[in-house]
C-alpha positions as CSV (number, residue, x, y, z in Angstrom):
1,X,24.2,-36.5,95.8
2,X,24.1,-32.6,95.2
3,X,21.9,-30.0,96.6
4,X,21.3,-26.4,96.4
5,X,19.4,-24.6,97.7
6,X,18.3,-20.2,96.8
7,X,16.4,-18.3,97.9
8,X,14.7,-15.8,95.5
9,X,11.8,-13.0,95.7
10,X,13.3,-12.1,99.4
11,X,13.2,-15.5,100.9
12,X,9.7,-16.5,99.8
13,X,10.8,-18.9,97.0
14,X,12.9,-21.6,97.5
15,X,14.5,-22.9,94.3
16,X,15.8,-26.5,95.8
17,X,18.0,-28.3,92.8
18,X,18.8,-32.1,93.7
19,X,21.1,-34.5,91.6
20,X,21.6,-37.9,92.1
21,X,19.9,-40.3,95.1
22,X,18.7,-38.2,98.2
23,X,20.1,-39.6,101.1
24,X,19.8,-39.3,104.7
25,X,22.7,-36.7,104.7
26,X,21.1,-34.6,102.4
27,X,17.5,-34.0,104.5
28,X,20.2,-33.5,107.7
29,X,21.2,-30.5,105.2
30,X,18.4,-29.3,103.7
31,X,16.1,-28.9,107.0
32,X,17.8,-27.1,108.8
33,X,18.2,-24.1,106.0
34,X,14.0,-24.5,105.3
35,X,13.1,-24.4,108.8
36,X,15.3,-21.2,109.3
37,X,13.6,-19.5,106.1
38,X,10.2,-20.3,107.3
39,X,11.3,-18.6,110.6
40,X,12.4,-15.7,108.7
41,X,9.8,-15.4,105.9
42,X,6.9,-17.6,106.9
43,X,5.0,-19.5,104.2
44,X,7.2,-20.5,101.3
45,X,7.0,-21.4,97.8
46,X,8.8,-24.1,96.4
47,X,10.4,-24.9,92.5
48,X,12.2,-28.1,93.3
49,X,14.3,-28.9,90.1
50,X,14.3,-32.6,89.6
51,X,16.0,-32.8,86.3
52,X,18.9,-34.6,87.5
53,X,17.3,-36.7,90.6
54,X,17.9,-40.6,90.9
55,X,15.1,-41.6,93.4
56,X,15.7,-41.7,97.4
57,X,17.5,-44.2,99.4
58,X,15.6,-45.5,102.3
59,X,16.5,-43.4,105.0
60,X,15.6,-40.4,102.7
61,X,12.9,-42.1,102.2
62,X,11.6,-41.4,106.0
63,X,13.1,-38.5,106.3
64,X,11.1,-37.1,103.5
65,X,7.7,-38.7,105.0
66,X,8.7,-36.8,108.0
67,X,9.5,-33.5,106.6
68,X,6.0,-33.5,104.6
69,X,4.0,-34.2,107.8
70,X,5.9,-31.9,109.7
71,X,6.0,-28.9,107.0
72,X,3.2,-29.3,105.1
73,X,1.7,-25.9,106.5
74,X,4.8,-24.2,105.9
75,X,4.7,-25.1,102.1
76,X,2.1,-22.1,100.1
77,X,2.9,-23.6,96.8
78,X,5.3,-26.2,95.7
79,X,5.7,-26.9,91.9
80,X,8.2,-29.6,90.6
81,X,10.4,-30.0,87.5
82,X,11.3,-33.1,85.6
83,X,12.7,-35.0,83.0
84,X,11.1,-37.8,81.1
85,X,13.2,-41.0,82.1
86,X,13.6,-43.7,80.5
87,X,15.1,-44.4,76.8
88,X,13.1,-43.4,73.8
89,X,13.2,-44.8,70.6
């Protein structure tokens, strides 16, 4: 799994890019690095690019239940970016 995370307009967008299956590892990463921008910056907006994102294995699972319950307030705007799976034709 890859994530990256930037920060653009001075901290108050988070552009969060994920490839591959999130995994417990990768909230243990990403966390961290939101809750100290929220400290910095408060209220945040988020573009998280799922182009390249394969679905959540079960601990991520949780840990992204938790994260939304904990951080919903945090969150001004979040907007999300996806491909069209599946096979065409």
């Amino acid at each position: 799994m890859s994530i990256r995370i930037n920060e653009r307009n001075d901290g108050k967008i988070l552009e969060v890019q994920v490839a591959g299956k999130l995994t417990g590892r990768d909230y243990r990463r990403f966390v961290p690095e939101f809750e100290r921008v929220i400290k910095q910056h408060g209220k945040v907006r988020i573009l998280f690019d799922m182009a390249e994102f394969h679905g959540w294995n079960m601990a991520a699972l949780w840990d992204d239940i938790k994260f939304d319950l904990k951080h919903f307030a945090a969150i001004e705007r979040l907007a999300m970016v996806a491909t069209k799976s599946g096979k065409s034709g």
